[in-house]
Jmol script that loads the backbone (N, CA, C; Angstrom):
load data "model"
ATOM      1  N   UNK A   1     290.494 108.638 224.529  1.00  0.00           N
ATOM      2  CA  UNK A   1     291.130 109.360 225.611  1.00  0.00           C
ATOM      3  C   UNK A   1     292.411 110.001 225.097  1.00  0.00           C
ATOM      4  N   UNK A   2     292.986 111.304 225.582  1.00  0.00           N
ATOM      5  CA  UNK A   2     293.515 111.787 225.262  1.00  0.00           C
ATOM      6  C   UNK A   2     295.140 110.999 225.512  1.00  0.00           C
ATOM      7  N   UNK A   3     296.212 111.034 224.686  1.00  0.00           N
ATOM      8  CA  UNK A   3     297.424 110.089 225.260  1.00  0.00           C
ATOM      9  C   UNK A   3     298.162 110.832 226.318  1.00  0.00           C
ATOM     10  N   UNK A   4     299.079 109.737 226.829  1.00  0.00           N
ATOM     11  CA  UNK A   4     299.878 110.540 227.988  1.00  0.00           C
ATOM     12  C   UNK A   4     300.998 111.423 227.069  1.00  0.00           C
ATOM     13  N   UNK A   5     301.528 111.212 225.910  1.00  0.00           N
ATOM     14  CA  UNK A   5     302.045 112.218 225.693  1.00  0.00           C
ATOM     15  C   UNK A   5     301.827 113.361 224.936  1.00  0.00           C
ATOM     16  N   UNK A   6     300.695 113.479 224.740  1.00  0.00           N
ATOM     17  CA  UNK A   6     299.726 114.732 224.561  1.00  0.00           C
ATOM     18  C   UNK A   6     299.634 115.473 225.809  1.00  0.00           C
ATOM     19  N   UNK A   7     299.012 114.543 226.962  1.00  0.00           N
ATOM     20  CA  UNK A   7     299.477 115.647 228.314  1.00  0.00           C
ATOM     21  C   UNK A   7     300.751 116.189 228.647  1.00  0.00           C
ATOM     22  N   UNK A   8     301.594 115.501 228.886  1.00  0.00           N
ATOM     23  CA  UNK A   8     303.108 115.575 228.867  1.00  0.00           C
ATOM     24  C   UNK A   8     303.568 117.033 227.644  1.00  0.00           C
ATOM     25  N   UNK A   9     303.076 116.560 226.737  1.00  0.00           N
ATOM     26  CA  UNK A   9     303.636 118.141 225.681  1.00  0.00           C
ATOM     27  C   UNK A   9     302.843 119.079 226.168  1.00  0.00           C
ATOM     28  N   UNK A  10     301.326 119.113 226.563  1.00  0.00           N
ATOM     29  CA  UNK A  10     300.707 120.234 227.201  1.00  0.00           C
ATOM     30  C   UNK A  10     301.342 120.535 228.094  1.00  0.00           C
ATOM     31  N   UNK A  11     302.143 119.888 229.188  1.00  0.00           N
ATOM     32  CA  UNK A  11     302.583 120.250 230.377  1.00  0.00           C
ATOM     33  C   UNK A  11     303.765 121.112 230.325  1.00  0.00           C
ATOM     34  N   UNK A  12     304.648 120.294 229.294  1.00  0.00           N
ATOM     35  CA  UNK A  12     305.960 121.374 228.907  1.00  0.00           C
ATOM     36  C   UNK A  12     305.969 122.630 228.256  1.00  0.00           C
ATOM     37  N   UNK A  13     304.718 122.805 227.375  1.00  0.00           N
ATOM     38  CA  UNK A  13     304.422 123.694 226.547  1.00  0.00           C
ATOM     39  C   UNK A  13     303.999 124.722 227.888  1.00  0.00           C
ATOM     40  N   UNK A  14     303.537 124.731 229.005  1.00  0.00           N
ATOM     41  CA  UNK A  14     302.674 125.461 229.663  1.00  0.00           C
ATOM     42  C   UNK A  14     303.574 125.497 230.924  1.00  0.00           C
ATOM     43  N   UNK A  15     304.899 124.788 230.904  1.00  0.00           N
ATOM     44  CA  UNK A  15     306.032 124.708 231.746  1.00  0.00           C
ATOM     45  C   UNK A  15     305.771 124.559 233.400  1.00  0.00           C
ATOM     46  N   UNK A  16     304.940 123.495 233.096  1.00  0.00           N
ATOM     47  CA  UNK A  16     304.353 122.809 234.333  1.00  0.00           C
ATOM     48  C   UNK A  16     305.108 121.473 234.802  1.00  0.00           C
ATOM     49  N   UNK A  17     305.353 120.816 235.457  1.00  0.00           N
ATOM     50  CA  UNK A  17     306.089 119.527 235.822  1.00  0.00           C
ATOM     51  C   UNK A  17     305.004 118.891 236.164  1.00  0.00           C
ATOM     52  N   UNK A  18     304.789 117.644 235.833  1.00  0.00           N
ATOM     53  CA  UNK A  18     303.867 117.036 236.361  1.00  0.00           C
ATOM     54  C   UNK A  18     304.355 115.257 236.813  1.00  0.00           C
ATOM     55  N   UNK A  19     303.563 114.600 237.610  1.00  0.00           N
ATOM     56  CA  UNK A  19     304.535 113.571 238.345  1.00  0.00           C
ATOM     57  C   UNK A  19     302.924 112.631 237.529  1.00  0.00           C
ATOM     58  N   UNK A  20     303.637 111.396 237.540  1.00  0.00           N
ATOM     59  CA  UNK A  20     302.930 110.102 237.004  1.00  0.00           C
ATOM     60  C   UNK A  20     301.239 110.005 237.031  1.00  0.00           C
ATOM     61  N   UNK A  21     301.093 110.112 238.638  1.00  0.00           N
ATOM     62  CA  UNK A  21     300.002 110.071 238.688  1.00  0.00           C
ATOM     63  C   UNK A  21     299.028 111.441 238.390  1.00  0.00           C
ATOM     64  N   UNK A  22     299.578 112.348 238.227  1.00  0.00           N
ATOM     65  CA  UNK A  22     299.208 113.807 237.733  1.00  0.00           C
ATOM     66  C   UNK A  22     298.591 114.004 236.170  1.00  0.00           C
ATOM     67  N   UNK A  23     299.758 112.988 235.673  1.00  0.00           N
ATOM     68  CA  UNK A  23     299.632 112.819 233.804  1.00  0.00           C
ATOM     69  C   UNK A  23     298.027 111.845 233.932  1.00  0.00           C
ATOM     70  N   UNK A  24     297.967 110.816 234.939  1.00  0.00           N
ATOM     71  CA  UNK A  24     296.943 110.130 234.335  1.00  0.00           C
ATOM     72  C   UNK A  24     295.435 110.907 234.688  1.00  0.00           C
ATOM     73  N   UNK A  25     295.640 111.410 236.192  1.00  0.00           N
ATOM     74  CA  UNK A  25     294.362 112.652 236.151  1.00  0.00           C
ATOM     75  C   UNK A  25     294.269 113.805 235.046  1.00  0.00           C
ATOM     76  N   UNK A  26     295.350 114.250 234.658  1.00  0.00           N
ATOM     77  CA  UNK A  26     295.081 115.142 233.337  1.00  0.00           C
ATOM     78  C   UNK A  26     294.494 114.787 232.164  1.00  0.00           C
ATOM     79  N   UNK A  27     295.131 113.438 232.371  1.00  0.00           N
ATOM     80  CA  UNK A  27     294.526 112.450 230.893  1.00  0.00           C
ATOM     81  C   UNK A  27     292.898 112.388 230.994  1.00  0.00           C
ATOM     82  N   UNK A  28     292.330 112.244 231.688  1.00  0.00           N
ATOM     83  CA  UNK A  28     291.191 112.057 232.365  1.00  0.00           C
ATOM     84  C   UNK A  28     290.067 113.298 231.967  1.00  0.00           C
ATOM     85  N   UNK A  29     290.743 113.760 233.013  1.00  0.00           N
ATOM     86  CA  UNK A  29     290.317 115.946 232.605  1.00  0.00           C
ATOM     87  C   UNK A  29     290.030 116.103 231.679  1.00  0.00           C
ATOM     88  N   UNK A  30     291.227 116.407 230.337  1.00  0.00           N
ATOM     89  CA  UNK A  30     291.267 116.551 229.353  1.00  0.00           C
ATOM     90  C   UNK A  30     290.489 115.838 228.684  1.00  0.00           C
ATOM     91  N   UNK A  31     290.416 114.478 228.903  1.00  0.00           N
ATOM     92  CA  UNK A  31     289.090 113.690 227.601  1.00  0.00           C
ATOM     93  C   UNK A  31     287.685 114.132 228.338  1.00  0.00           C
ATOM     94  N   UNK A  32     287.810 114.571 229.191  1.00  0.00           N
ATOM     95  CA  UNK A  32     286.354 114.861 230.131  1.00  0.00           C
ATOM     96  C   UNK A  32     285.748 116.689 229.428  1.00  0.00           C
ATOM     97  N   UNK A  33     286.463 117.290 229.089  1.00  0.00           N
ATOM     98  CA  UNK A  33     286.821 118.584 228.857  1.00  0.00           C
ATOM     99  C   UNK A  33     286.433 118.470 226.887  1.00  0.00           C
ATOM    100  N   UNK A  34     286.970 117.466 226.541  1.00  0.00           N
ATOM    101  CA  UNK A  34     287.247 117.473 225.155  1.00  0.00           C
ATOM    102  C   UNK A  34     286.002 116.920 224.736  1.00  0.00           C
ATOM    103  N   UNK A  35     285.501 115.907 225.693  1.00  0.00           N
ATOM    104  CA  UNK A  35     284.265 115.354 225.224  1.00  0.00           C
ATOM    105  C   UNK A  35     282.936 115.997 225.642  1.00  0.00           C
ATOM    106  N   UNK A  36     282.967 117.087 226.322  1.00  0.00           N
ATOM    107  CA  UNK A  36     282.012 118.454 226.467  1.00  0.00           C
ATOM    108  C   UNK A  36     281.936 119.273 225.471  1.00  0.00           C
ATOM    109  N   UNK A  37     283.108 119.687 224.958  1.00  0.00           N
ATOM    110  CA  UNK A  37     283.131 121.037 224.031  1.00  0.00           C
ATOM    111  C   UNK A  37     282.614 119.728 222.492  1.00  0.00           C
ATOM    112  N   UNK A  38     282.744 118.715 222.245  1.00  0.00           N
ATOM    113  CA  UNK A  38     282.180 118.098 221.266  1.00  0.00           C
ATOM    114  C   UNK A  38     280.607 117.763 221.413  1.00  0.00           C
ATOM    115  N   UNK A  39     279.930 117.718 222.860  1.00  0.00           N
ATOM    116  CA  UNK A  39     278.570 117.742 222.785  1.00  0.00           C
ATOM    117  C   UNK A  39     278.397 118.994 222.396  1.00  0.00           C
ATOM    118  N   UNK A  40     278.605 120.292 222.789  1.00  0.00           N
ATOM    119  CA  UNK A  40     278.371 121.319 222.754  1.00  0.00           C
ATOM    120  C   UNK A  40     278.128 121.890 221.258  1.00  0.00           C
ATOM    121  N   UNK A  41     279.215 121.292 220.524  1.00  0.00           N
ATOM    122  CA  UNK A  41     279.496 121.772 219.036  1.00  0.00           C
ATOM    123  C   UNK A  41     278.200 120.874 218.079  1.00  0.00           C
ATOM    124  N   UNK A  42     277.571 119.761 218.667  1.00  0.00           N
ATOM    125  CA  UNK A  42     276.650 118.976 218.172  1.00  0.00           C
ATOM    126  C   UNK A  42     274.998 120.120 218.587  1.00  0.00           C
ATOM    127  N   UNK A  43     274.966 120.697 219.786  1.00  0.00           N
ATOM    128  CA  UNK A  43     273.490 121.311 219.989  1.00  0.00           C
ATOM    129  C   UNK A  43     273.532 122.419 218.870  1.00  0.00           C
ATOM    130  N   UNK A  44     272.185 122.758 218.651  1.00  0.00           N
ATOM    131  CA  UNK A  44     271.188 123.249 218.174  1.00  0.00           C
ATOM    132  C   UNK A  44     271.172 124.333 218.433  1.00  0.00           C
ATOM    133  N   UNK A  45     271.485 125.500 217.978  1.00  0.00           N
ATOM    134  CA  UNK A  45     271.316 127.029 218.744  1.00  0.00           C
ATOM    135  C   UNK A  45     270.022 127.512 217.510  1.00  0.00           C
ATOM    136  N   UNK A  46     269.005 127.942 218.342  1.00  0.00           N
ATOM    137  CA  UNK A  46     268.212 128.423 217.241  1.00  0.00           C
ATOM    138  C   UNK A  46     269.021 129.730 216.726  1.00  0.00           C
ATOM    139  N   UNK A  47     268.668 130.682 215.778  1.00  0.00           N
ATOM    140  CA  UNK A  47     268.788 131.621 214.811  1.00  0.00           C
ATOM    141  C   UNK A  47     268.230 132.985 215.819  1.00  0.00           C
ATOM    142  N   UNK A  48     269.694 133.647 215.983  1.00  0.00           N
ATOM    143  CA  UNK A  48     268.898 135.069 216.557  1.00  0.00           C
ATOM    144  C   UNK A  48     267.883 135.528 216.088  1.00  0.00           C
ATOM    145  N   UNK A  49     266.675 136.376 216.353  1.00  0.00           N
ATOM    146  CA  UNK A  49     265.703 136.933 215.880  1.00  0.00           C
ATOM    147  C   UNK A  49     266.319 138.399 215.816  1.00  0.00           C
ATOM    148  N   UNK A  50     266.308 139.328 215.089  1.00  0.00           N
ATOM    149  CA  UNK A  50     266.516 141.015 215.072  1.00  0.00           C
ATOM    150  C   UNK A  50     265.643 141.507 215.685  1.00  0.00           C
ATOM    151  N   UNK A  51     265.995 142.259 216.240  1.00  0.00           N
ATOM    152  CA  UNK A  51     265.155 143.211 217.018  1.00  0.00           C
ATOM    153  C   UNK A  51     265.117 145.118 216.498  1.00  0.00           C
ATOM    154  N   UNK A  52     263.943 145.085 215.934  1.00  0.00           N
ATOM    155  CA  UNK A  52     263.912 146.152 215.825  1.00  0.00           C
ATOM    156  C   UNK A  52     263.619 147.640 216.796  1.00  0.00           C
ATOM    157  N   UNK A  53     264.318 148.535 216.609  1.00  0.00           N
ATOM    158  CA  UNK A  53     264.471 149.449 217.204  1.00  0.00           C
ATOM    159  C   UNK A  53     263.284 150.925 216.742  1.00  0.00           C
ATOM    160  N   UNK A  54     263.502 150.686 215.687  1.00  0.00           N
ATOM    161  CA  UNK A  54     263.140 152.181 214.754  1.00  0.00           C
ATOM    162  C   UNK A  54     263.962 153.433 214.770  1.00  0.00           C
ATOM    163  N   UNK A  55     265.249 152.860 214.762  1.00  0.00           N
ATOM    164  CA  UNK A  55     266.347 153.742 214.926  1.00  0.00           C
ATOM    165  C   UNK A  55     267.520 153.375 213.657  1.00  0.00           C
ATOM    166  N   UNK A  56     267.817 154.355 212.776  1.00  0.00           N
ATOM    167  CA  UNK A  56     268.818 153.442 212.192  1.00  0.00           C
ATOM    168  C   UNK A  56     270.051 154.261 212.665  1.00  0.00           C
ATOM    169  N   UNK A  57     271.288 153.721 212.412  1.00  0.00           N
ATOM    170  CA  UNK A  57     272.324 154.199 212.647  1.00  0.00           C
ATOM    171  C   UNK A  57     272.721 155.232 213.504  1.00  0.00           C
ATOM    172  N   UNK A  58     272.594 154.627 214.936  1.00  0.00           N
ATOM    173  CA  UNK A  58     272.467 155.611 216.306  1.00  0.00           C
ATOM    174  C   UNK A  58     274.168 156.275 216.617  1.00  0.00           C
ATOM    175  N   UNK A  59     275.319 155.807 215.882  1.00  0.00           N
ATOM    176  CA  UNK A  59     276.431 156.450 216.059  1.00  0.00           C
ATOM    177  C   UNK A  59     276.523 157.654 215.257  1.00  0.00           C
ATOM    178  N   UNK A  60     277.337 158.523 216.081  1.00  0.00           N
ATOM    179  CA  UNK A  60     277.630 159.855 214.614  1.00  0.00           C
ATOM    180  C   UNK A  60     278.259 159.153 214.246  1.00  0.00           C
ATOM    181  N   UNK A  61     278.636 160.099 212.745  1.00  0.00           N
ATOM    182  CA  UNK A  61     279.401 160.052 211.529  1.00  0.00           C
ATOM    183  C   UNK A  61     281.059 160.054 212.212  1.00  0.00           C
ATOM    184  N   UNK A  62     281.849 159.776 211.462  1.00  0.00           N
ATOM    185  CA  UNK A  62     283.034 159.932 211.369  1.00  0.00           C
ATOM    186  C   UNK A  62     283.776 161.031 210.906  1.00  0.00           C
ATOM    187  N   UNK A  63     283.216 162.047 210.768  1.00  0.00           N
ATOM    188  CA  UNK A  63     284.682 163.121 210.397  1.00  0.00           C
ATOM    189  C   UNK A  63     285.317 164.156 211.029  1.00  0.00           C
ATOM    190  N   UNK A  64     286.351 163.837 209.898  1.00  0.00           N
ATOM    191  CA  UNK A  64     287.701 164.803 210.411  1.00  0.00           C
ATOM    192  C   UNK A  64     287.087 166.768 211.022  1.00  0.00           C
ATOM    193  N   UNK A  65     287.750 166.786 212.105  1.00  0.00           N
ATOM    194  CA  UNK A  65     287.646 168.020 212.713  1.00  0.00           C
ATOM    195  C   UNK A  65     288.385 169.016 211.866  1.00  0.00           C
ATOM    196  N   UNK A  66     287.535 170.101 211.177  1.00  0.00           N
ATOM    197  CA  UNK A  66     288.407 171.009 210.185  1.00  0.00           C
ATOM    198  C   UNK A  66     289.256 171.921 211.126  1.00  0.00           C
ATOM    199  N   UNK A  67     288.999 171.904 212.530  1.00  0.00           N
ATOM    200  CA  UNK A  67     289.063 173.056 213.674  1.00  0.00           C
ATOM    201  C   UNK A  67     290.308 172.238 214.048  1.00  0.00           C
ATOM    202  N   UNK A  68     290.511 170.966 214.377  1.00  0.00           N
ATOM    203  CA  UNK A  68     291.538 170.466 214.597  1.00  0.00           C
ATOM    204  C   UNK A  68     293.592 171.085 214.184  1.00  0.00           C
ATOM    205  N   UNK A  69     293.389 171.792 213.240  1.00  0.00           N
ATOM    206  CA  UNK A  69     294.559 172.755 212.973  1.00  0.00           C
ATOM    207  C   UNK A  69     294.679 173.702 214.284  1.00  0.00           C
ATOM    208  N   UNK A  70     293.646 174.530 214.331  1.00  0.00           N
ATOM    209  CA  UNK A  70     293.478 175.927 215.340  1.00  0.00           C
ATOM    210  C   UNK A  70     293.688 174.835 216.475  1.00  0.00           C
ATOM    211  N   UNK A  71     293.283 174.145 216.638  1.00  0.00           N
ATOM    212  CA  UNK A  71     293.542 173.840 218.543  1.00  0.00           C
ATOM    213  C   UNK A  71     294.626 173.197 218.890  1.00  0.00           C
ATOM    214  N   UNK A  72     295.123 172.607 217.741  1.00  0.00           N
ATOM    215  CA  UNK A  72     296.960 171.999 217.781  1.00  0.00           C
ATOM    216  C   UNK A  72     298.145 173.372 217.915  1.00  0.00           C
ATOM    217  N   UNK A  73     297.363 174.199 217.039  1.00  0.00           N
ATOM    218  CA  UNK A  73     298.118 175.246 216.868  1.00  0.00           C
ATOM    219  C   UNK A  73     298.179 176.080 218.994  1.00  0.00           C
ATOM    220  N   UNK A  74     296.938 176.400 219.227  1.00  0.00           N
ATOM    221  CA  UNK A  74     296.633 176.299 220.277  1.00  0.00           C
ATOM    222  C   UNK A  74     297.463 176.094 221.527  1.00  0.00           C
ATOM    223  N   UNK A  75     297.456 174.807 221.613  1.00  0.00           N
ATOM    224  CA  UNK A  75     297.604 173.938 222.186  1.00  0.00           C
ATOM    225  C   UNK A  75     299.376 174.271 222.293  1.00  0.00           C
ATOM    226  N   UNK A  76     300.265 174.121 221.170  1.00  0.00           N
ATOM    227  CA  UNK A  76     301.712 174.649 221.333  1.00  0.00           C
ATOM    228  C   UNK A  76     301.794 175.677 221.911  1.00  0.00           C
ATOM    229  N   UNK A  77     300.820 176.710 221.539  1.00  0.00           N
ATOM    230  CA  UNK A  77     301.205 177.793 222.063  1.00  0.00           C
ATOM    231  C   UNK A  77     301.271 178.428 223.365  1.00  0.00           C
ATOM    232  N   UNK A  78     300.437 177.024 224.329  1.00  0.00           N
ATOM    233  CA  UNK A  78     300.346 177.729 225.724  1.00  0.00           C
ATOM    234  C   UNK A  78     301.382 176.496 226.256  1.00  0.00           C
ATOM    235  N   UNK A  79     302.237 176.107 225.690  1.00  0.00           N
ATOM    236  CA  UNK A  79     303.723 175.150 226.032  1.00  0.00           C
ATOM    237  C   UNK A  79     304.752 176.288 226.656  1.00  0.00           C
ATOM    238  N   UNK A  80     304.917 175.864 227.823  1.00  0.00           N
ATOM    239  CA  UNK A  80     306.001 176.409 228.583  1.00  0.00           C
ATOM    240  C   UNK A  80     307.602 176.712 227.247  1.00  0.00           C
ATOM    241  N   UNK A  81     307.884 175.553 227.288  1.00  0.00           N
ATOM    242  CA  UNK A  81     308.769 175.551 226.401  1.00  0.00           C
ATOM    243  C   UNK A  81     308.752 174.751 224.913  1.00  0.00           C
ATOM    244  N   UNK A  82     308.486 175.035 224.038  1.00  0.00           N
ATOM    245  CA  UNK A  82     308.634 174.881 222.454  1.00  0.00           C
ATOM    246  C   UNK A  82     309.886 175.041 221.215  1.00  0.00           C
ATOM    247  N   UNK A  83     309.918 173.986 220.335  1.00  0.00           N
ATOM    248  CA  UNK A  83     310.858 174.547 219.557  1.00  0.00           C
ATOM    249  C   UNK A  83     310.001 173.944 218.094  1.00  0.00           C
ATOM    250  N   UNK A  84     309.875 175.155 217.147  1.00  0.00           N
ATOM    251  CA  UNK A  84     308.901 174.890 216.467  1.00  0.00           C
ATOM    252  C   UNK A  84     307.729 174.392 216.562  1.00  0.00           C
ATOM    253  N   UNK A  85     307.361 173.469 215.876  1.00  0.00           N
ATOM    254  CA  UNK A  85     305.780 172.212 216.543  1.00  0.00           C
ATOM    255  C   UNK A  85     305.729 171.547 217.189  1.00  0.00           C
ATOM    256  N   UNK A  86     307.144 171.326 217.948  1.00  0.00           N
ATOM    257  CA  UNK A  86     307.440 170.319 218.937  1.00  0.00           C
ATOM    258  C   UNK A  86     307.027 171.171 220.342  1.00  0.00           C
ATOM    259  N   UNK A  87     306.743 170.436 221.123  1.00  0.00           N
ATOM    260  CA  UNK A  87     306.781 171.420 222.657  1.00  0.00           C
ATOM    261  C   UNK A  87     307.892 170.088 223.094  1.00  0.00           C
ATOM    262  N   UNK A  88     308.569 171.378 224.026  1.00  0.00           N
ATOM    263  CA  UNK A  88     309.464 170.629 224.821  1.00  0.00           C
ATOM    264  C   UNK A  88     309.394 169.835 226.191  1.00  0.00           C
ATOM    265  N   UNK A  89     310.152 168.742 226.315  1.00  0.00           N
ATOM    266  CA  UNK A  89     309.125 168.491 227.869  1.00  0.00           C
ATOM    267  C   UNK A  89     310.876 167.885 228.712  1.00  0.00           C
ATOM    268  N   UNK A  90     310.418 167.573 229.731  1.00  0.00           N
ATOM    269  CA  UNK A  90     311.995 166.510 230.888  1.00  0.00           C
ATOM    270  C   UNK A  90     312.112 165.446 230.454  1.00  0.00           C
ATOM    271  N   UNK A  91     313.561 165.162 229.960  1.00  0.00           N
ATOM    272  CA  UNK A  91     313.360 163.475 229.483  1.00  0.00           C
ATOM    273  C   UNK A  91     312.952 163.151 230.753  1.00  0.00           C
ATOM    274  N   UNK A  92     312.728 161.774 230.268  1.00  0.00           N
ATOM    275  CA  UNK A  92     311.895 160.484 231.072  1.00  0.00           C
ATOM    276  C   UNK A  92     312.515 159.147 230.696  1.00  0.00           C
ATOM    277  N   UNK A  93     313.657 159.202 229.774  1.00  0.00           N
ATOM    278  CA  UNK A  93     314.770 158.163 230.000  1.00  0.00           C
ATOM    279  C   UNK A  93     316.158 158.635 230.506  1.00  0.00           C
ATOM    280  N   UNK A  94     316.676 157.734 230.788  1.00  0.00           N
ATOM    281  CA  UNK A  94     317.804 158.309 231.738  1.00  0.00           C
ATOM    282  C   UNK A  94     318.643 157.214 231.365  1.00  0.00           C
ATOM    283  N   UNK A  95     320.422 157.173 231.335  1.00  0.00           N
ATOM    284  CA  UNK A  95     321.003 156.075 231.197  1.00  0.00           C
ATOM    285  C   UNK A  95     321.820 155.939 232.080  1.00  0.00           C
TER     286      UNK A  95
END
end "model"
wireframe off; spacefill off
backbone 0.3
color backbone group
């Protein structure tokens, strides 16, 4: 079983208060909790099987947009206000 001051550090760690009889139901819980996830880790999971599709590699590719220049370029240019490559905008911090 788990100790009471194993619950007790869980409790502070998780900045919970807990009163006497609270620690010994946790104590409880916790070995009830601890001694599940250890059956669990003992079963048997069979071995996924693959499933074939007849598809290989259904994502596109990865590359860089060569067009990506022209539409940045673009893109500044229909900016209200600009200074060089920057477009200008309203701050949005204030002090």
């Amino acid at each position: 079983m788990i100790s009471k001051e194993e619950v007790e550090r869980i409790a502070r760690l998780s900045r919970i208060k807990l009163e006497g009889s609270e620690i010994e139901t946790f104590q409880k819980d916790f070995s009830n909790i601890l001694d599940y996830i250890s059956l669990l880790k003992k079963a048997k999971v069979p071995k996924e099987e693959k499933i074939e599709t007849g598809k290989e590699n259904v994502l596109r590719e990865d590359d860089a947009f060569p067009e990506k220049e022209e539409r940045v370029e673009k893109i500044i240019s229909l900016a209200p206000e600009k200074e060089g490559r920057q477009i200008k905008v309203k701050a949005i911090f204030h002090e």
